[in-house]
C-alpha positions in Angstrom: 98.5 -15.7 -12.4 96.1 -12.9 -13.7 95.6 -10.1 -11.6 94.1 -6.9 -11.9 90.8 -4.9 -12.9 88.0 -7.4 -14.3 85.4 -6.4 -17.5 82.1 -7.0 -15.1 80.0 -7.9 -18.4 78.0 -10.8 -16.5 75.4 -10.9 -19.5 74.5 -14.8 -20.2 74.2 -16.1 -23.7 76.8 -13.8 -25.5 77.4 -15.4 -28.7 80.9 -15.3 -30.7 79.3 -12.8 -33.6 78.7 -10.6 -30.1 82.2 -11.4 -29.3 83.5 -10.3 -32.9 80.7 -9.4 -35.5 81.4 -11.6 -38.6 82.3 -8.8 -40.9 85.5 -8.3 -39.2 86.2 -12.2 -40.2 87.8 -11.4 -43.5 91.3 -10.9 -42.0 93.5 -13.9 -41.1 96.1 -12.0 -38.8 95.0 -12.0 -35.2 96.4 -8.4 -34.4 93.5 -5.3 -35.0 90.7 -7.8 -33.9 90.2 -6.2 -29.8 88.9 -2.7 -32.0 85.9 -4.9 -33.2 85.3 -6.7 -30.1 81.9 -6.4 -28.2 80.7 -3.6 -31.0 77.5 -3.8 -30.5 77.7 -3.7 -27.0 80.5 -0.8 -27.3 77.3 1.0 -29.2 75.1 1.2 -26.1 76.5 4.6 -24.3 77.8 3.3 -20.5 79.2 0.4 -21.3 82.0 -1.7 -19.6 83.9 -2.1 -22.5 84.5 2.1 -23.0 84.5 2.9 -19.8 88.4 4.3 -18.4 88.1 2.3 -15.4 88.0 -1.1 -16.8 90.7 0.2 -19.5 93.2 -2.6 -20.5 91.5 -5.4 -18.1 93.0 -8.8 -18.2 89.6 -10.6 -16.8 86.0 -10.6 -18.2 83.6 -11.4 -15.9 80.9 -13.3 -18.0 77.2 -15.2 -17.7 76.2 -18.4 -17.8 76.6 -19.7 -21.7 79.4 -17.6 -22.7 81.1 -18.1 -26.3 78.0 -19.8 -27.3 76.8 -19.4 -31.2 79.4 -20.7 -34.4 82.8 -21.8 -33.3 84.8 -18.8 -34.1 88.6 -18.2 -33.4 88.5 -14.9 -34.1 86.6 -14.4 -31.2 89.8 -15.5 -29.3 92.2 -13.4 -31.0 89.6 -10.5 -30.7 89.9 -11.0 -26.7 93.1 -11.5 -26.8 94.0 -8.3 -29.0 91.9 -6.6 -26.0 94.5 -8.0 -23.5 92.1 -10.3 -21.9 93.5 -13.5 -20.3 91.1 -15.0 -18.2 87.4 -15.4 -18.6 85.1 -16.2 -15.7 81.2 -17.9 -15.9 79.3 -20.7 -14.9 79.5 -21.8 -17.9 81.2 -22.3 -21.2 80.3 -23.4 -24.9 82.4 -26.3 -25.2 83.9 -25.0 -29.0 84.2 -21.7 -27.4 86.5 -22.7 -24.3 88.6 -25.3 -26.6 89.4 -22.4 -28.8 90.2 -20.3 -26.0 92.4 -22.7 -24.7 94.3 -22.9 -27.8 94.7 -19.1 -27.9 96.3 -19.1 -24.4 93.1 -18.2 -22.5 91.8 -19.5 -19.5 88.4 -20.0 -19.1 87.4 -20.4 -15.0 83.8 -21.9 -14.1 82.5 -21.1 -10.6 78.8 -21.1 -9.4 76.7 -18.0 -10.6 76.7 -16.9 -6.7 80.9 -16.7 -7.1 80.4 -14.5 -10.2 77.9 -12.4 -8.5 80.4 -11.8 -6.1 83.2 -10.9 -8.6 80.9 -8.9 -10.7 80.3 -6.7 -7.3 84.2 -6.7 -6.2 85.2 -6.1 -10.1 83.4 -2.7 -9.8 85.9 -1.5 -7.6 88.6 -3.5 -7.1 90.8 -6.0 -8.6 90.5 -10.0 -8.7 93.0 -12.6 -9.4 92.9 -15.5 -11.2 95.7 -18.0 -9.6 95.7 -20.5 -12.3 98.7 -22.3 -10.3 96.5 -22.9 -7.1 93.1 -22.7 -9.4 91.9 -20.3 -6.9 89.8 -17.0 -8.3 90.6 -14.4 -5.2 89.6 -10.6 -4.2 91.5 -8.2 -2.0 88.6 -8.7 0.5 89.4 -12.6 1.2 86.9 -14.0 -1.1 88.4 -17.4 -2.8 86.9 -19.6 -4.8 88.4 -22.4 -6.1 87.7 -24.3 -9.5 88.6 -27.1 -11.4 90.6 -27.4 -14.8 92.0 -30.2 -16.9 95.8 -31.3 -15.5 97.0 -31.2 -19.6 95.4 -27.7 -20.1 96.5 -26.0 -16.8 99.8 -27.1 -17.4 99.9 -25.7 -21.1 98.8 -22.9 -20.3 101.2 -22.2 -17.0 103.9 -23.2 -19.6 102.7 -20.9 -22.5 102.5 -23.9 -25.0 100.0 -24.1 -27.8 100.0 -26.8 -30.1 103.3 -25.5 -32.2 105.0 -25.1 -28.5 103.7 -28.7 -27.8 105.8 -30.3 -30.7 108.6 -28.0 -30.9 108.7 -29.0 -27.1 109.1 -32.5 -28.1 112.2 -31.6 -30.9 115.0 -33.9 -29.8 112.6 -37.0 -30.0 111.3 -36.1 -33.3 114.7 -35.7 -34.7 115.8 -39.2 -32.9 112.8 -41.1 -34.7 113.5 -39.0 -38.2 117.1 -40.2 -38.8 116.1 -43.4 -37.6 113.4 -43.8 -40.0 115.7 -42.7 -42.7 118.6 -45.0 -41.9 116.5 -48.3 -41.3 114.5 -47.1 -44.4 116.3 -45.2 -46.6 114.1 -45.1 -49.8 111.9 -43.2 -48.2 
């Protein structure tokens, strides 16, 4: 579950080099990233992204087409250097929510008139994201409920990623190891 004060960004098409401008790509450590994040949006006095109230949000409210543009993992790690867990739109670039998915993040599609709704609650109050019940709620009885794939809801309630996935599968690996070694043993 992911409760708390939501970015209300709402803009549609924001591309990954909006996400993270490439010339922060250079570094291959995903810590430092959330600095760079949204800069040219950070540019424009007023934003979201600057402003105290929104500080250390775990939600971004998004538009339709978010994550769109090259297929980026920085952009990931930049949101999750920010602190952001959760992001909610109608709608996704596939490469965009894959990565995210990888990276621990949960991307939520509802109907543009659901986000409307957040984007108006998020200005004032907090949302929740109840990735257990896959339920988005507000403190004014608003719920809306979306869909996600079994496997990735279930990673991501676990905290698995890929490494997590096979290290979670250890004792298996080791049983067919030794018995590849003693039924073949010039390998």
């Amino acid at each position: 579950m992911v409760s708390g004060r939501a970015y209300p960004l709402g803009r549609a098409n924001v591309d990954t080099d909006v996400i993270i401008p490439a010339h922060y790509l250079k570094t291959i450590t995903r810590s430092g990233l959330g600095k760079g994040a949204f800069e040219t949006v950070r540019a424009q006095p007023g934003n979201v992204f600057d402003d105290p109230e929104y500080a250390g949000a775990p939600i971004l409210l998004a538009g339709d087409n978010f994550g769109c543009g090259s297929s980026r993992e920085h952009a990931a790690w930049a949101l999750n250097d920010m602190g952001i867990k959760a992001v909610v739109a109608p709608s996704f670039s596939d490469i965009f929510s894959g990565i995210a998915f990888k990276n621990g993040i949960i991307t939520v599609l509802l109907p543009q008139e659901a986000v409307d709704r957040l984007l108006e609650v998020a200005k004032t109050h907090p949302i929740t994201v109840d990735l257990e019940n896959q339920c988005v709620t507000t403190p004014f009885q608003d719920r809306f409920p979306f869909k996600i794939d079994p496997f990735r809801r279930d990673c991501l309630m676990q905290g698995l990623d890929e490494v997590g996935l096979t290290l979670a599968r250890d004792a298996a690996i080791a049983r067919f190891e030794k018995g590849m070694a003693e039924a073949r043993p010039w390998l």
